[in-house]
C-alpha positions in Angstrom: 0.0 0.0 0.0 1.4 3.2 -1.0 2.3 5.7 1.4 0.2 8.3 1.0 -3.2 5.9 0.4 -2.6 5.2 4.2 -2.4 8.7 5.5 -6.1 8.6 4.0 -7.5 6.1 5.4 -6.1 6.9 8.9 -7.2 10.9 8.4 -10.7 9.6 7.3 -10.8 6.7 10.6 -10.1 9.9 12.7 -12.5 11.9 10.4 -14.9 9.3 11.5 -13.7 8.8 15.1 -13.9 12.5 16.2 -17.7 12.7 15.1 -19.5 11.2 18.2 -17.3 13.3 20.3 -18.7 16.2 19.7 -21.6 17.0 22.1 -23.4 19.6 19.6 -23.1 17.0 17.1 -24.2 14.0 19.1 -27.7 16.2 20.0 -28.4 17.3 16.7 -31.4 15.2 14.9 -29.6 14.3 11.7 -26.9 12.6 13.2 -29.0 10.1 14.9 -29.2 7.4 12.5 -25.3 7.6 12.2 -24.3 7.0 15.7 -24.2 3.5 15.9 -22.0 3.2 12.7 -19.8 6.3 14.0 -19.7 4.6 17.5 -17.9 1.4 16.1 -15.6 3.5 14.5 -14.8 5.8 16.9 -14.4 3.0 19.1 -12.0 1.1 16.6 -9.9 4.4 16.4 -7.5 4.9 19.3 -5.0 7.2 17.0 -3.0 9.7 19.0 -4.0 12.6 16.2 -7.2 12.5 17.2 -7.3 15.2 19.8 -5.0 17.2 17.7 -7.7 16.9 14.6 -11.0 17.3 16.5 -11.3 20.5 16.2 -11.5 20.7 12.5 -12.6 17.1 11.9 -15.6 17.0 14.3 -17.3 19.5 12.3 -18.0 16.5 9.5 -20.5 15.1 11.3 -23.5 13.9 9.4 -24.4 14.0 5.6 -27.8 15.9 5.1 -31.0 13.6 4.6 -32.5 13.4 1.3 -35.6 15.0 0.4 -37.2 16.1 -2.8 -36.1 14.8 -6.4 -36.9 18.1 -8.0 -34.0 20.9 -9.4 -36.4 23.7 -8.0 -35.4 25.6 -4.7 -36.8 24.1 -1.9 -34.9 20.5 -2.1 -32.8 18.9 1.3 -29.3 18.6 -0.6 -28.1 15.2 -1.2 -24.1 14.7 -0.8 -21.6 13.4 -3.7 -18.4 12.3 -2.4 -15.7 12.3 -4.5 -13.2 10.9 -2.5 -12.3 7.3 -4.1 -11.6 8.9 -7.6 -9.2 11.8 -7.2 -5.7 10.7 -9.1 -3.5 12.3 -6.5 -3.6 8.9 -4.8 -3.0 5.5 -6.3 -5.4 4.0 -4.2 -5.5 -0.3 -4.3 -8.6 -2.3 -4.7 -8.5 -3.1 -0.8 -7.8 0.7 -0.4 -11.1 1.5 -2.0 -13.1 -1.2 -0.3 -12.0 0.1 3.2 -12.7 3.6 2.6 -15.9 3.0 0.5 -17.5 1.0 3.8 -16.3 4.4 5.8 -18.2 7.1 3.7 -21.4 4.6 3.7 -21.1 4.2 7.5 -20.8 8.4 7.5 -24.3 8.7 5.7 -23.1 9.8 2.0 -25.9 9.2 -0.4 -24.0 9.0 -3.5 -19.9 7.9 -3.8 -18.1 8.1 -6.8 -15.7 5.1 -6.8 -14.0 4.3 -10.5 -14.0 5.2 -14.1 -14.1 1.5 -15.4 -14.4 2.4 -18.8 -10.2 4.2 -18.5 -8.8 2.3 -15.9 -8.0 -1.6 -15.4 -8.2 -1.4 -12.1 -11.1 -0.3 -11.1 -12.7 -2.8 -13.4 -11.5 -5.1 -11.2 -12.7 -3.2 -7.9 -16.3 -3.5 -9.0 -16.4 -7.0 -9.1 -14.3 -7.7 -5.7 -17.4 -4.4 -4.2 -20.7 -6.8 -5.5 -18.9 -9.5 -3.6 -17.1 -7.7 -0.5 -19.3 -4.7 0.7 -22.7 -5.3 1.6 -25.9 -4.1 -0.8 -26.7 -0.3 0.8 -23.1 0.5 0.7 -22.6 -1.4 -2.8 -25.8 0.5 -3.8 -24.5 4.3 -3.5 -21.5 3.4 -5.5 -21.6 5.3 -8.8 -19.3 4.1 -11.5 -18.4 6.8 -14.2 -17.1 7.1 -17.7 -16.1 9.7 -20.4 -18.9 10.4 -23.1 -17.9 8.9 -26.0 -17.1 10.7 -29.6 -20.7 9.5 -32.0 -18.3 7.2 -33.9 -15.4 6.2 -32.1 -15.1 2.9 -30.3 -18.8 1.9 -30.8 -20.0 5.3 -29.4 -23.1 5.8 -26.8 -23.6 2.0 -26.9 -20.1 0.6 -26.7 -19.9 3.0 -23.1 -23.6 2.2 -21.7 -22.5 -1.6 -22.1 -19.4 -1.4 -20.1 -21.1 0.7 -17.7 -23.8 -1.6 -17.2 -21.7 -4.8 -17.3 -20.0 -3.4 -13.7 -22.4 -4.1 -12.4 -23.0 -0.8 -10.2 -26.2 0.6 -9.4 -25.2 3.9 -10.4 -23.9 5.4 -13.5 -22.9 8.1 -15.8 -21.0 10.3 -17.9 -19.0 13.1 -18.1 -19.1 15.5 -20.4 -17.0 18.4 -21.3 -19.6 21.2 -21.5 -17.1 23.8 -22.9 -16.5 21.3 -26.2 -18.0 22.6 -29.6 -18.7 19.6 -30.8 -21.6 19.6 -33.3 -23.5 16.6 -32.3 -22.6 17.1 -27.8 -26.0 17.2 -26.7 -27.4 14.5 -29.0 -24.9 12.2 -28.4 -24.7 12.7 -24.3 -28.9 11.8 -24.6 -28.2 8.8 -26.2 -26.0 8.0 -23.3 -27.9 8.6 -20.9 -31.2 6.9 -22.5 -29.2 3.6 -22.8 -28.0 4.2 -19.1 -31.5 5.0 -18.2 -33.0 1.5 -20.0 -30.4 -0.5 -18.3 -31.2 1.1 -14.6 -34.3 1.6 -14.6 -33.7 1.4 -10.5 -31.0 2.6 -10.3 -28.9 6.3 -10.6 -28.2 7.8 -13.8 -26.1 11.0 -13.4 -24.4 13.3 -16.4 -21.5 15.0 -14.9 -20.6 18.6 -16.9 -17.0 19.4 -17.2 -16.5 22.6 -17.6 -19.7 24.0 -17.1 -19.5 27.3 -15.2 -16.5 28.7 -17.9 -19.0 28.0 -20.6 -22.0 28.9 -19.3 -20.1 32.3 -18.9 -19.6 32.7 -22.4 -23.0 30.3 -23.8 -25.4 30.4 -21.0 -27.9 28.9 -24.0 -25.9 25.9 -25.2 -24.8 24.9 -21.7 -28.8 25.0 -21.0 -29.3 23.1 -23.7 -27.3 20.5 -23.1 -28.8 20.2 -19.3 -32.1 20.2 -21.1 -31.1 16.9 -23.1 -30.1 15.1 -20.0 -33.3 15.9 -18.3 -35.2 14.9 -21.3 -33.0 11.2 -20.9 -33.8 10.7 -17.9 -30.6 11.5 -15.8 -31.4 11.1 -12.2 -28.0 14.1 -11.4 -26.6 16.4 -14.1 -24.1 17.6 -12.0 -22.5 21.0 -13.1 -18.7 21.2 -12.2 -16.3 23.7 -11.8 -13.3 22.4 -13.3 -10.8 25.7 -13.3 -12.1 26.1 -9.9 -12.6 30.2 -10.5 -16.6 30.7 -10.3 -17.2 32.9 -7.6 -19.9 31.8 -4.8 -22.5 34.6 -6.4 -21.8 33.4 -10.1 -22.4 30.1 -9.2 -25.9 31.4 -7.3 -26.8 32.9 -10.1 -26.3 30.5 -12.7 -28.2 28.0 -10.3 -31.5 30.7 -10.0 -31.1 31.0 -13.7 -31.4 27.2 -14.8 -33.7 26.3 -11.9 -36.5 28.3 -14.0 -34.7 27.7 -17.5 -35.1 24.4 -18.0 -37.9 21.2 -17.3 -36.1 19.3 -14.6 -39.1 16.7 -13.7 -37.3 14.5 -11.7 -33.6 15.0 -12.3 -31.8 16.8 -9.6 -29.2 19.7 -9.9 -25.9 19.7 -8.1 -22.9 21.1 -8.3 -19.2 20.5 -7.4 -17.0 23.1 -7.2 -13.0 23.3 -7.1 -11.0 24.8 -5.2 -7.8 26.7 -7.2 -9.2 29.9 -5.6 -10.4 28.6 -2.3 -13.5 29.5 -3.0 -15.5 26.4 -3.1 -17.2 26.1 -0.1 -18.6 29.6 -0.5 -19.3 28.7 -3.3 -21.1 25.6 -2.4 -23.1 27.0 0.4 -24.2 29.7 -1.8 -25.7 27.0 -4.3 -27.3 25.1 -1.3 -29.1 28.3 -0.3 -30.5 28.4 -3.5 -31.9 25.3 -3.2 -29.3 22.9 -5.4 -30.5 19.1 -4.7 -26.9 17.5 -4.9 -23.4 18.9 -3.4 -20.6 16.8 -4.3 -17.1 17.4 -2.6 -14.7 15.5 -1.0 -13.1 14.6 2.3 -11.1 17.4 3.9 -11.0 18.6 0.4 -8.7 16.1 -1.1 -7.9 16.6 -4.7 -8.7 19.9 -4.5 -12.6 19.6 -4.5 -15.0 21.1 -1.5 -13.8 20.3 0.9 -17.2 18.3 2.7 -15.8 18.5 6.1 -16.3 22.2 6.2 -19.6 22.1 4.1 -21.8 19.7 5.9 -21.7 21.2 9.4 -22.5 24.7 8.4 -25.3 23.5 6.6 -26.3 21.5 9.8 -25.5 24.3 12.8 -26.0 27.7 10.5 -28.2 27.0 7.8 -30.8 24.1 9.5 -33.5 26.8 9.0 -33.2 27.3 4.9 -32.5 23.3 4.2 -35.7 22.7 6.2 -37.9 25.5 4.8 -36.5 25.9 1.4 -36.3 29.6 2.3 -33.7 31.2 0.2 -33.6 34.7 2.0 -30.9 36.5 3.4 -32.3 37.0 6.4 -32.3 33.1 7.3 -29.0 33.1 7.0 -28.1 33.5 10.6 -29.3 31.0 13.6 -25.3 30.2 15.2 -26.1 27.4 18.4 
């Protein structure tokens, strides 16, 4: 196991060890359902970093419950971890496993764990997850791959089959929503309709590379290409921040404006925001107080993503009034504990 693989899985067993030991934590409602998982690992955890960590760790306590399917304002985020697929860790198969049971004992809803489709290996980590983690945590796995050129390799139906043959409940693609290719939002619904026959229980998402740069420059392509997804059936179409640069109030407003631009039905809108400007937790929070349904990040912000150990317990101590009242207002912004 590679050196710095470990120092992940012991930061996230503290991560998870420090959570019961924070009084405001343990009393709030959401947390509830977690304790017994968090208790076995708190109580598996004896590391000597752990009171030197508390202090920033304990704040990740609890994921935030699901609540309505629709894009609109008004919807309890769900939370998109991140964690298993970031490159700046060669992370084994048993790696994976280990961490994968951790986030689904912390209450993620969704966990992004391979792109089978480029690499080998996690090919191989699906099939050891059917056999090796138990159905709910197997069952929030999603396993992604890159939309495919209309022509090249078989195309739309070449992907959706090794998508589908992993196995995983979950699926999806990701698009680069800044490309110019003619045929982009034709070709990602064909995707996602062949994703969409083969789960019809399961999680379609459509992730979009990208998306705030172009929707700065074509707000009507970029909504017409979250249009098409909808239209397929795509359970997320997650809009990402790729250069990491939107600003917390552009990423508000671009939220406000395709929450009324487009038909979402029942596909959900998240974002996930980088952080080359250390701005994506603002930036974050501001889309969850506009009533985003899905906020993807990672642990402690590894990879450079939003950091979800800052994000969760601010929506949980300072904004429990919006996320239960769909209130968007400034003025229900405050209520510290």
């Amino acid at each position: 196991m590679q050196a710095e693989p470990v120092r992940l899985l012991l930061a996230a067993a503290v991560f998870l060890a420090a959570v019961p030991m924070h009084r405001a934590f343990r009393a709030a409602p959401l947390l509830r359902p977690l304790a017994p998982a968090v208790g076995r690992a708190a109580a598996a955890c004896s590391c000597a970093s752990t009171v030197r960590t508390r202090g920033r760790l304990a704040l990740a306590a609890t994921a935030v419950q699901a609540g309505s399917a629709s894009g609109k304002a008004g919807a309890t985020p769900l939370v998109y971890d991140g964690t298993l697929t970031q490159r700046q860790a060669e992370f084994s198969v048993e790696d994976k496993i280990k961490l994968a049971r951790m986030l689904d004992d912390f209450g993620m809803n969704y966990i992004e764990a391979g792109w089978p489709t480029v690499f080998p290996a996690d090919r191989v980590f699906f099939v050891r997850a059917r056999d090796e983690l138990d159905p709910a945590c197997f069952g929030k796995l999603v396993a992604m791959a890159p939309l495919p050129s209309a022509g090249a390799g078989g195309g739309p139906t070449s992907t959706a089959e090794a998508l589908l043959k992993t196995g995983a409940v979950n699926v999806g693609v990701a698009v680069n929503a800044a490309s110019t290719h003619g045929n982009l939002g034709e070709t990602l619904e064909t995707t996602l309709e062949l994703l969409r026959a083969g789960r019809a229980d399961g999680g379609v998402v459509a992730h979009l590379h990208n998306a705030m740069h172009a929707y700065r420059t074509d707000a009507a392509t970029v909504t017409a290409l979250i249009g098409a997804a909808c239209k397929a059936g795509a359970d997320i179409v997650l809009l990402v921040d790729t250069g990491g640069t939107a600003t917390p109030w552009e990423v508000e407003a671009m939220t406000r404006h395709l929450q009324g631009a487009v038909q979402w039905g029942d596909t959900r809108l998240g974002v996930d925001c980088r952080d080359q400007s250390e701005l994506s937790v603002a930036a974050t929070l501001y889309a969850a107080r506009q009533g985003v349904g899905v906020l993807a990040g990672t642990v402690n912000g590894f990879g450079g993503s939003t950091d979800l150990a800052v994000v969760l317990p601010v929506l949980q101590l300072k904004m429990a009034t919006i996320l239960k009242s769909g209130n968007n207002s400034q003025k229900d912004c405050g209520g510290f504990l």
